[in-house]
C-alpha positions as CSV (number, residue, x, y, z in Angstrom):
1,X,95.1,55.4,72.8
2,X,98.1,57.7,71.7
3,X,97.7,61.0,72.6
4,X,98.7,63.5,69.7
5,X,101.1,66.3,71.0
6,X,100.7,69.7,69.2
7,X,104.5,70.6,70.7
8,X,107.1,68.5,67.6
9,X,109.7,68.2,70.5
10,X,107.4,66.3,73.3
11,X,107.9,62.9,72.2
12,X,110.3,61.9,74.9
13,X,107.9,63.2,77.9
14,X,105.8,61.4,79.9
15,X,102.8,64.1,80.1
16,X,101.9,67.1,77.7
17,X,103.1,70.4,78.8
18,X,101.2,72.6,81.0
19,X,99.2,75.0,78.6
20,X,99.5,78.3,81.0
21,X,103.4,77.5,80.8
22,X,103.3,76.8,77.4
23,X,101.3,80.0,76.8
24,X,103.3,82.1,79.1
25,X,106.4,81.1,77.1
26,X,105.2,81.5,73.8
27,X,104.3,85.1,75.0
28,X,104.0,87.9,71.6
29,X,105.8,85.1,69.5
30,X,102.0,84.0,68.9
31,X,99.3,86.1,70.6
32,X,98.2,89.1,68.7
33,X,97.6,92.3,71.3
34,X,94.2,94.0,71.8
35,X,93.1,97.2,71.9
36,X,95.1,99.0,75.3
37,X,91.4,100.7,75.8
38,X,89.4,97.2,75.4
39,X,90.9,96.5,78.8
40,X,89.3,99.5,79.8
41,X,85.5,99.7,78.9
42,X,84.1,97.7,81.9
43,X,85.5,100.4,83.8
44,X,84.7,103.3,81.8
45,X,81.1,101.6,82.1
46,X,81.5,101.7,85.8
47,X,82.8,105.3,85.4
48,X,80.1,106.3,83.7
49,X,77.5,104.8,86.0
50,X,79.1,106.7,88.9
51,X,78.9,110.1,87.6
52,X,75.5,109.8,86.2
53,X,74.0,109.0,89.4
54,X,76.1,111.8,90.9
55,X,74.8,114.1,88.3
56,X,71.1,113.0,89.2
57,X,71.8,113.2,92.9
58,X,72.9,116.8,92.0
59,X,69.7,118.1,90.5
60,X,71.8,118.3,87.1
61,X,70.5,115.3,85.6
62,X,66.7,115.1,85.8
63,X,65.7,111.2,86.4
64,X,64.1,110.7,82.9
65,X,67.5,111.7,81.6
66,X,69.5,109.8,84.3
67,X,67.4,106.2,84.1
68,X,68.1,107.0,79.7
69,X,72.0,107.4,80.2
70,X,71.8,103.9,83.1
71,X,69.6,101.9,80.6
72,X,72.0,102.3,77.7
73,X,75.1,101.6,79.6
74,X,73.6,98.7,80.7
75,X,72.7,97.6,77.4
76,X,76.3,98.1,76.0
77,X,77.5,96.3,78.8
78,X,75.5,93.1,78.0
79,X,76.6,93.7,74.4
80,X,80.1,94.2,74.9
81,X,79.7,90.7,77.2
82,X,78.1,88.7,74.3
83,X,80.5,89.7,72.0
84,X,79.0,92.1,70.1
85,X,80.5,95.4,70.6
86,X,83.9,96.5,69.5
87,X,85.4,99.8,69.7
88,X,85.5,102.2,66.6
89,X,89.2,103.2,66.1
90,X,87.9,106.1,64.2
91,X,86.0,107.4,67.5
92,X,89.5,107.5,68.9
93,X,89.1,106.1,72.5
94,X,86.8,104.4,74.7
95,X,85.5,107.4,76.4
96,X,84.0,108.7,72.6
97,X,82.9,105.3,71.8
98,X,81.3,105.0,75.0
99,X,79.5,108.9,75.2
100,X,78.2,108.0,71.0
101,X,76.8,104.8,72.1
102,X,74.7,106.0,75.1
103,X,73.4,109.5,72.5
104,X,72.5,106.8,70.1
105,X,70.5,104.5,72.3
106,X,69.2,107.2,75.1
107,X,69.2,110.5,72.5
108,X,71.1,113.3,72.2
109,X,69.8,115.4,74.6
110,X,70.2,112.7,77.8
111,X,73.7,111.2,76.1
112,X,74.8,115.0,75.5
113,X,74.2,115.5,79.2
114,X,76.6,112.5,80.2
115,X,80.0,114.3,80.0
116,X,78.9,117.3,82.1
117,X,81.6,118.6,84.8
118,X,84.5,116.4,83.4
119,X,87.1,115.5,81.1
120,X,88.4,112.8,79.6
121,X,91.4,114.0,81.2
122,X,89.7,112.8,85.1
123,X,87.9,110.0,83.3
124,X,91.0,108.6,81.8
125,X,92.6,108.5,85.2
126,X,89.9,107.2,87.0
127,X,90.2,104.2,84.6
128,X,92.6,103.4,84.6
129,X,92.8,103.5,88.6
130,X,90.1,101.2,88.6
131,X,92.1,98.4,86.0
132,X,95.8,98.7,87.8
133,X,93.6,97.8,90.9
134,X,92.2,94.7,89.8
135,X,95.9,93.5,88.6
136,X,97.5,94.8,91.1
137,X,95.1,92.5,93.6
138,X,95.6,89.4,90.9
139,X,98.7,89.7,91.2
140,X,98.6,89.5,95.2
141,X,96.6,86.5,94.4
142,X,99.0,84.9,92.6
143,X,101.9,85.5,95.6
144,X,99.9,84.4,97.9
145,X,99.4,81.4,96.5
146,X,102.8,80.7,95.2
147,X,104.0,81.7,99.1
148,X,101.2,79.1,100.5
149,X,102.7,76.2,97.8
150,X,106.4,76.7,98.8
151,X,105.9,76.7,103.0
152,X,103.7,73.5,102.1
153,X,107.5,72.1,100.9
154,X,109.3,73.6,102.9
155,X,107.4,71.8,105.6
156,X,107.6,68.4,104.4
157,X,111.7,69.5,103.9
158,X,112.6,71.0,107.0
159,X,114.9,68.3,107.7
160,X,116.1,67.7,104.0
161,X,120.0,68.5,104.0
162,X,121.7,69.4,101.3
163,X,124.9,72.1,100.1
164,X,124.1,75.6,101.3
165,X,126.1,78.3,97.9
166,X,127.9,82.0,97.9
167,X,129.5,82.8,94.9
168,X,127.9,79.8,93.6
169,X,130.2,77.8,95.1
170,X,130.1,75.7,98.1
171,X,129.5,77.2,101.6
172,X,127.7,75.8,104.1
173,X,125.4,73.1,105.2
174,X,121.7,73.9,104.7
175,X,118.3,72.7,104.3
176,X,115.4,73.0,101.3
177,X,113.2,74.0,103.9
178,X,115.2,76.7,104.6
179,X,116.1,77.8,101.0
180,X,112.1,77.5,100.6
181,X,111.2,79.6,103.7
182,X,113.4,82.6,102.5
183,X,111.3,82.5,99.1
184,X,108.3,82.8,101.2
185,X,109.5,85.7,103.2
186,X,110.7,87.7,100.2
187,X,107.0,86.8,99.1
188,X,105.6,88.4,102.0
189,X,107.6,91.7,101.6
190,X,106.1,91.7,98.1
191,X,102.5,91.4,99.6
192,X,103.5,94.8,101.8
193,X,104.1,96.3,98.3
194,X,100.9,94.9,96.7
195,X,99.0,96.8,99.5
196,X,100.9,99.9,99.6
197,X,100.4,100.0,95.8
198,X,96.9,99.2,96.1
199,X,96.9,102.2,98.8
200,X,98.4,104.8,97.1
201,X,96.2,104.4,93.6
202,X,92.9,103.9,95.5
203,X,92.2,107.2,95.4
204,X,89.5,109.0,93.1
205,X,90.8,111.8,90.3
206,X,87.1,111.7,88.9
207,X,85.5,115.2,89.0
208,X,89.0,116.8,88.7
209,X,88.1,117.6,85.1
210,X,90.9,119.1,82.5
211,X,92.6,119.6,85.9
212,X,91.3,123.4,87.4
213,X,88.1,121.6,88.2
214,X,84.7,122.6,87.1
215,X,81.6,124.5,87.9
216,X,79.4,122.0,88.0
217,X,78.1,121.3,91.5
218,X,79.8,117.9,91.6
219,X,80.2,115.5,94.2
220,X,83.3,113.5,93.9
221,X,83.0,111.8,97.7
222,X,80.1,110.3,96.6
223,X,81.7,109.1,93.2
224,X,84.6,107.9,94.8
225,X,82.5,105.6,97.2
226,X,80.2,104.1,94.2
227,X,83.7,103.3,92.6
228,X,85.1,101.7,96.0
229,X,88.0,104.3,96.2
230,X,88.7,104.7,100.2
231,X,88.9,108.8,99.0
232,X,88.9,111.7,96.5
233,X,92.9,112.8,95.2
234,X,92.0,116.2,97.0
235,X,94.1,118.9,94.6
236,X,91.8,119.0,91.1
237,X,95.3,119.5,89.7
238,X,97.8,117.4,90.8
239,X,95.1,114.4,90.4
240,X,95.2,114.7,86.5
241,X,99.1,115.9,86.5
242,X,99.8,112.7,88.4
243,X,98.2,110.3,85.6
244,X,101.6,108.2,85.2
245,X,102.3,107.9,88.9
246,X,100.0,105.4,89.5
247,X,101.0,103.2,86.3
248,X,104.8,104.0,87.8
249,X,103.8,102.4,90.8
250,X,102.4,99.2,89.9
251,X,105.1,98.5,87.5
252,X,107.5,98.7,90.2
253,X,105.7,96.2,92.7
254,X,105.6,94.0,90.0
255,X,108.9,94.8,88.8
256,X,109.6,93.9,92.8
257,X,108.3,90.9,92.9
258,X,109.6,89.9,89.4
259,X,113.2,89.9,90.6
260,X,112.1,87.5,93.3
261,X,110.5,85.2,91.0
262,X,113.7,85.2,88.7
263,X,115.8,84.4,91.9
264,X,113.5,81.1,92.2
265,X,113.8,80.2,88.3
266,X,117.6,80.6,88.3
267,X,117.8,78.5,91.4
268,X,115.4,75.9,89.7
269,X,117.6,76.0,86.7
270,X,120.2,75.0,88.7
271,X,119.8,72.4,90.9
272,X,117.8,70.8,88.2
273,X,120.6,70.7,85.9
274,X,121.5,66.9,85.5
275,X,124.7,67.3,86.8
276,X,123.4,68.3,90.1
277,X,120.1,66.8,89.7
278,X,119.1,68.1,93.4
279,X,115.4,68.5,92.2
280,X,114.1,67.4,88.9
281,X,111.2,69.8,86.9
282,X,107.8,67.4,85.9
283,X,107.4,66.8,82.2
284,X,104.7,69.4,82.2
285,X,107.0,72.4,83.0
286,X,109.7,70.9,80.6
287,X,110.8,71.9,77.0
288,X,112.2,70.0,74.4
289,X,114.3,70.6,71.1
290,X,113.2,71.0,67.9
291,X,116.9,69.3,66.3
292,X,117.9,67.3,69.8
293,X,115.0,64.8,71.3
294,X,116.2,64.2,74.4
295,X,116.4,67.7,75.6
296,X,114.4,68.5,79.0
297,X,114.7,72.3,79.0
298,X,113.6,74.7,81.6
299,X,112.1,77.5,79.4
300,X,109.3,78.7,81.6
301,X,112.4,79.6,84.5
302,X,114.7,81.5,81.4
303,X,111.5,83.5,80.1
304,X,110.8,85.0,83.7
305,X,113.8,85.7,84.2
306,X,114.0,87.8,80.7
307,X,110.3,88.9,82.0
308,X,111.6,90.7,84.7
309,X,115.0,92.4,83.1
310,X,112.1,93.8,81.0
311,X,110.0,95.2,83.5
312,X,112.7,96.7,85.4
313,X,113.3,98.8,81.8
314,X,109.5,99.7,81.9
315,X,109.8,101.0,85.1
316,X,112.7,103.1,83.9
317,X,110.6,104.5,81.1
318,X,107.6,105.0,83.2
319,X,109.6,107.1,85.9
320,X,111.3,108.8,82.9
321,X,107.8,110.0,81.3
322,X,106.9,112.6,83.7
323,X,110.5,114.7,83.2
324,X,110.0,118.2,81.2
325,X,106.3,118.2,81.9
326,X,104.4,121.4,82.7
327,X,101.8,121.2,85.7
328,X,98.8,119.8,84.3
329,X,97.6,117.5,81.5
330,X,100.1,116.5,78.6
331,X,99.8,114.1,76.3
332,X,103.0,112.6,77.0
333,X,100.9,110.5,79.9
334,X,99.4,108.6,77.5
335,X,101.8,106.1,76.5
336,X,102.0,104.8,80.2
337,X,98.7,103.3,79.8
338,X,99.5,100.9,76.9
339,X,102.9,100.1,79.0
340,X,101.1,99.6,82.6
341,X,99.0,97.2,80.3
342,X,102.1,95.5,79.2
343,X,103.7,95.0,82.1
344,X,100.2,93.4,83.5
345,X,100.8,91.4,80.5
346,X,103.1,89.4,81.0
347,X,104.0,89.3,84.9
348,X,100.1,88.5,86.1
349,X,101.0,84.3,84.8
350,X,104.2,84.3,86.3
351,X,103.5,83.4,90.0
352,X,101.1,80.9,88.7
353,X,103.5,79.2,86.2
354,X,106.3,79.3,89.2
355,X,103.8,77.4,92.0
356,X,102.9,75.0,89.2
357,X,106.4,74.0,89.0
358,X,106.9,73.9,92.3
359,X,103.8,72.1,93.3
360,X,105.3,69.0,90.8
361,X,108.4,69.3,91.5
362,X,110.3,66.4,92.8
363,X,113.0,66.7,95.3
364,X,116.2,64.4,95.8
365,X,117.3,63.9,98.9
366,X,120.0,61.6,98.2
367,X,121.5,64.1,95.6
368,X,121.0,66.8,97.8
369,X,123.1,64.4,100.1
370,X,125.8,63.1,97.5
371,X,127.0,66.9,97.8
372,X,127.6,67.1,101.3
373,X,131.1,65.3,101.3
374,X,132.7,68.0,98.5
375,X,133.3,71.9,98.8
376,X,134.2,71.7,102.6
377,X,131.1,72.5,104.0
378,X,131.6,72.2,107.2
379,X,134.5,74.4,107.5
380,X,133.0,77.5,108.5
381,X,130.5,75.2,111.7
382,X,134.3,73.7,112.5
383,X,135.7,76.9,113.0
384,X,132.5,78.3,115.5
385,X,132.8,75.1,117.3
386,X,136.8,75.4,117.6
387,X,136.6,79.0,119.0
388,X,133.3,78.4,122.1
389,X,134.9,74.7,122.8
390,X,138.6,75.9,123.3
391,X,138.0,79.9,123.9
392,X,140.2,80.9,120.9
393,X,139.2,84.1,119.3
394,X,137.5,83.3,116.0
395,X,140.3,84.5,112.9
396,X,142.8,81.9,115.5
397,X,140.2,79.1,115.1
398,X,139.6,79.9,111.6
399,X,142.9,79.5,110.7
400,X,143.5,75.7,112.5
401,X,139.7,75.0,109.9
402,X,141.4,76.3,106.8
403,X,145.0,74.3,108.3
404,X,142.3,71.2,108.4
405,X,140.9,71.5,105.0
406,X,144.6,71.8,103.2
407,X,145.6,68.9,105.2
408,X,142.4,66.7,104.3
409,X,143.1,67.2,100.6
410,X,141.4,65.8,98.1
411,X,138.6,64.1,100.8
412,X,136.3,67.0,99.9
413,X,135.4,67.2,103.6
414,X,137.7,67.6,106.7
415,X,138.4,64.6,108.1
416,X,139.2,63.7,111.7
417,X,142.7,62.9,111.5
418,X,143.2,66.1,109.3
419,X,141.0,68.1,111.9
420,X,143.6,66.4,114.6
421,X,147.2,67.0,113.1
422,X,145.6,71.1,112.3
423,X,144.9,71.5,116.2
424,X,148.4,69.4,117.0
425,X,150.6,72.0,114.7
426,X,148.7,75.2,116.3
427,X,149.8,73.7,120.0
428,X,146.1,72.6,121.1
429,X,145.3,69.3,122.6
430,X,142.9,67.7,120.5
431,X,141.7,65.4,123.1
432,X,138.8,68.0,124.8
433,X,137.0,68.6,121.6
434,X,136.8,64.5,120.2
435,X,133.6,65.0,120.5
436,X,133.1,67.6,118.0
437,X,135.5,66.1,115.6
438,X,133.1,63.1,115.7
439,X,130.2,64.8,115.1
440,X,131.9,67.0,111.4
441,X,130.9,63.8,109.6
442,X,126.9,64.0,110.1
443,X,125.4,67.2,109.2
444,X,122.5,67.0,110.5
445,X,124.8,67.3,113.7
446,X,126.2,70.1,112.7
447,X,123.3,71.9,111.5
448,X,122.0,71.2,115.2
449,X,124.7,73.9,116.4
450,X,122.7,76.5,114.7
451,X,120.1,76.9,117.2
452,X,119.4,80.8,116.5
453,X,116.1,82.6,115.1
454,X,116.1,82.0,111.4
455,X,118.7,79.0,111.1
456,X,118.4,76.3,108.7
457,X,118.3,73.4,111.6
458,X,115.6,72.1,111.6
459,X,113.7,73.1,114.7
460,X,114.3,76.3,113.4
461,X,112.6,75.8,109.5
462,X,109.4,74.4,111.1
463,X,109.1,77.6,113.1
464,X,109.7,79.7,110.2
465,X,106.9,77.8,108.2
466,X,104.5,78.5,111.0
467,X,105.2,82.3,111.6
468,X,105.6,82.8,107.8
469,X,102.4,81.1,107.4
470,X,100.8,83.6,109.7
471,X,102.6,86.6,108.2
472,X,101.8,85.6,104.3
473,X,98.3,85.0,105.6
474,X,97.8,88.5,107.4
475,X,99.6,90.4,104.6
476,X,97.3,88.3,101.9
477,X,94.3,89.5,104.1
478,X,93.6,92.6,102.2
479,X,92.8,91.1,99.7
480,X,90.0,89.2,99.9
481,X,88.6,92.3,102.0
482,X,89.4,95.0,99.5
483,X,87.8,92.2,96.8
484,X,84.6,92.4,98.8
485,X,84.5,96.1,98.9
486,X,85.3,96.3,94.9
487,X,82.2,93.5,93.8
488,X,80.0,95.4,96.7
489,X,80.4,98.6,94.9
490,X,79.7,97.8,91.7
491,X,76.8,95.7,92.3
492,X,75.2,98.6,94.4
493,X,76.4,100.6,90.9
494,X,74.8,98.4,88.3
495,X,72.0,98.1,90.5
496,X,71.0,101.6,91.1
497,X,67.5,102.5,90.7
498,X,66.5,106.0,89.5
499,X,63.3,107.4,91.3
500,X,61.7,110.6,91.8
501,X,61.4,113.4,89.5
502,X,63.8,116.0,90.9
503,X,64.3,119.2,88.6
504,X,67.5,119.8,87.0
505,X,68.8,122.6,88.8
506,X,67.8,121.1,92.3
507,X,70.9,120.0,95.0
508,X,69.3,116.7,95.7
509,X,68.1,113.6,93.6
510,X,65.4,111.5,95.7
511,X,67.3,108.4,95.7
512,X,68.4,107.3,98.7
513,X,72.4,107.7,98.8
514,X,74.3,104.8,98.7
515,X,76.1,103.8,101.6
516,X,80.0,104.0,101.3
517,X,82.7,101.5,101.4
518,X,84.4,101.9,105.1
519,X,87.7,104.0,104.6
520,X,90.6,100.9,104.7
521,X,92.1,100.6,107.8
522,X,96.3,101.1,107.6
């Protein structure tokens, strides 16, 4: 059966193209943007479950009003799940849309009751707290997974030789084991960032109100803990100044973390280019042309890379926001929510589009080897070796290697013989180090020399791959716990029962208080 390709330039590829890669490419070009504050109405939902039970616990709700106000969030949130609520542009954010909703369905004495000690100011930034949380741990996710795929290579290549660049020219003699182990590490650092991110914006502005706080006997410990923030933002004031901060913040980790990925694409694009052809890309993370049919383009590694020049701007423009402002709330905040969205956007695919390609990528050895003999790679090992074997400091022994490589010429490599005639014309006996002038034409020889922490010999990859493994899993760690914490929350949220019949007024509802999420251990 002939499968029909939507793509006109696939005709020439073994497989269809990945449709996450596909998607991720094709970006804006195609894909119409929602609402910024559709993103937000499970949390403002969740929001709004939280301070209604705090306002019953309180004595300020009464429990007929409270179980009115919980019924009709729940009944806009199986709405909004099926499909059948949208928000009213006219009602101007989620927050109204939200508040008319619950007076329609629970009356306007119960729904009128809802925004009581708060602003949309705190509720705003509460929100949006909750949503750069659950992208920000995606987005761990996604590392981590990306970090597990490439130690899984670089295990089965700790031995794979192949050209070692600076400059992008030839250097040295290194492994893909290696090269993959320092992607994993730089993966790891970006985990530390995840967490510290995930850290400093885990912290609750709700009760904070406009910003001067309110009169209201509130409780915003317990609000934070039916949210699964690990605490309040203490100063009512600085929480709601501080709205951008925590947008800032993410779009720098990701911005982070971006760069990284790029580093991988551009290397990708590289050593996949046919006339290296040191790995080869799978059909599925492939382009073609829509004029030339034989064209095998890497688009996915060109759009990160254009991915994350753009969200190193956004976190210019994010930082830039708070300048001029006066202490307190100003509009000006606003636009970081629609660009913290953005930036979500488009980086949250990127690790998974990366470890797909990676996962199906093949790697060629002999290519990989075919590059050995050219650029002199052994120069620099030649030069070590000269200076311990005959006890020459190293700028004398590194001038007999660069003697050797102008006398092996066009060989690509220093030979023997020139090696020989380099020692002869500095006045050193060649004779005491034939052994390591045997050993300059096998490189897995000379990457043997290299016994240090950290080297690309391969002894040295597989122990990288095993205490990598064990840092990208303990830095990955949180996440799965602060996961469990998040879903244990909002199930105790959503499944709060209302009981008793405490007067408004009162200091004490007659449910029994939730207990808290453990504050995260640092």
């Amino acid at each position: 059966m002939t499968v029909t390709k939507k793509q006109i330039w696939g005709g020439h590829l073994a497989a269809s193209p990945d449709e996450l890669m596909i998607a991720f490419c094709a970006g804006r070009d195609t894909t119409p943007l929602p609402m910024a504050d559709a993103a937000l109405l499970p949390f403002d939902l969740w929001t709004n479950r939280a301070h209604a039970i705090m306002l019953h616990r309180q004595g300020i709700l009464s429990a007929a009003e409270a179980r009115a106000i919980l019924a009709a969030l729940g009944a806009l949130e199986a709405e909004a799940q099926a499909g059948r609520f949208a928000l009213d542009p006219a009602l101007e954010d989620v927050h109204v849309n939200v508040e008319r909703y619950v007076t329609a369905r629970a009356g306007a004495d119960a729904g009128g009751r809802l925004h009581t000690g708060r602003s949309r100011n705190d509720q705003v930034a509460t929100d949006m707290r909750l949503y750069l949380r659950g992208v920000m741990l995606e987005f761990g996710e996604g590392l981590h997974a990306l970090g597990a795929t490439l130690l899984d290579q670089a295990r089965a290549h700790a031995g794979t030789v192949m050209p070692g660049f600076t400059h992008h020219q030839p250097a040295m003699f290194t492994t893909w084991g290696h090269w993959l182990c320092s992607y994993a590490q730089a993966l790891c650092r970006d985990l530390e960032r995840v967490r510290l991110a995930c850290d400093l914006l885990n912290r609750s502005p709700l009760g904070a109100a406009a910003a001067f706080g309110t009169s209201w006997p509130v409780d915003r410990e317990l609000t934070a803990a039916l949210l699964a923030f690990d605490r309040v933002e203490l100063n009512t004031l600085d929480a709601v100044t501080s709205r951008w901060e925590a947008e800032a913040q993410a779009a720098y980790t990701f911005a982070g973390a971006m760069a990284h990925l790029a580093l991988i694409a551009q290397d990708l694009i590289l050593l996949s280019h046919p006339y290296w052809g040191m790995v080869r890309l799978a059909d599925r993370y492939v382009t073609g042309s829509s004029i030339m049919p034989q064209k095998r383009n890497p688009d996915f590694a060109e759009v990160l890379k254009g991915k994350s020049a753009w969200v190193a701007g956004m976190v210019g423009g994010l930082l830039g926001v708070p300048r001029g402002l006066m202490s307190g709330y100003n509009r000006d905040t606003q636009i970081t929510k629609a660009a913290a969205m953005d930036v979500a956007r488009e980086c949250l695919p990127a690790p998974h589009v990366l470890r797909g390609a990676m996962a199906s990528l093949t790697v060629r050895p002999e290519a990989m080897r075919a590059r050995l003999g050219e650029g002199f790679l052994v120069a620099t090992d030649f030069a070590d070796a000269l200076a311990r074997a005959l006890g020459l400091p190293f700028r004398a022994s590194y001038e007999i290697a660069a003697a050797a490589v102008r006398l092996s010429g066009a060989a690509g490599t220093i030979t023997a013989a020139a090696a020989r005639e380099a020692l002869q014309q500095a006045g050193h006996d060649p004779t005491p180090v034939g052994h390591l002038l045997a050993e300059l034409a096998d490189p897995a020889r000379v990457l043997a020399w290299r016994r240090h922490t950290g080297s690309p010999a391969p002894a040295q990859v597989r122990a990288q791959v095993r205490a990598l493994g064990q840092e990208l899993a303990a830095r990955a760690a949180f996440l799965a716990e602060r996961r469990r914490e998040i879903e244990a929350a909002w199930e105790r949220c959503r499944g709060y029962r209302i009981t008793g019949k405490a007067p408004r007024g009162g200091t004490q509802g007659s449910a029994a208080r939730p207990s808290r999420p453990s504050a995260r251990r640092r």
